[in-house]
Phi, psi and omega in degrees: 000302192252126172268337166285116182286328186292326189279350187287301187330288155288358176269260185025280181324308214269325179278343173295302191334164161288126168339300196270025164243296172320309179313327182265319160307315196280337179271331161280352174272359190266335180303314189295287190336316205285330177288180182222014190215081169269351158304335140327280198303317162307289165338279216304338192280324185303321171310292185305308199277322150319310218285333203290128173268146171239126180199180169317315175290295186299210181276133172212146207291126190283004149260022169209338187073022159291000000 
């Protein structure tokens, strides 16, 4: 199906969601496409995406469990 590892990878993660987590991925990517200034979204998501700490203890990724 997919030939890409990165994209096999993140669709992996996006089906470990809860159903209303797919719903809000899917709705924020349709916001970006959709845009006509995606360097906002980008910003505000590189800013949310600083804050997370990933460590053993912490937040981990729901397509690999790291």
């Amino acid at each position: 199906m997919i030939n890409d590892n990165n994209i096999t990878v993140l669709f992996n993660g996006f089906l470990q969601l809860p159903n209303l987590e797919k719903l809000k991925m899917v709705n924020a990517i349709n916001e970006y496409f959709d845009s006509n200034d995606r360097e906002v979204i980008r910003k505000e998501n590189d800013e949310k995406f600083s804050e997370i700490t990933f460590s053993n203890e912490g937040t981990k990724c729901v397509a690999c469990g790291r």
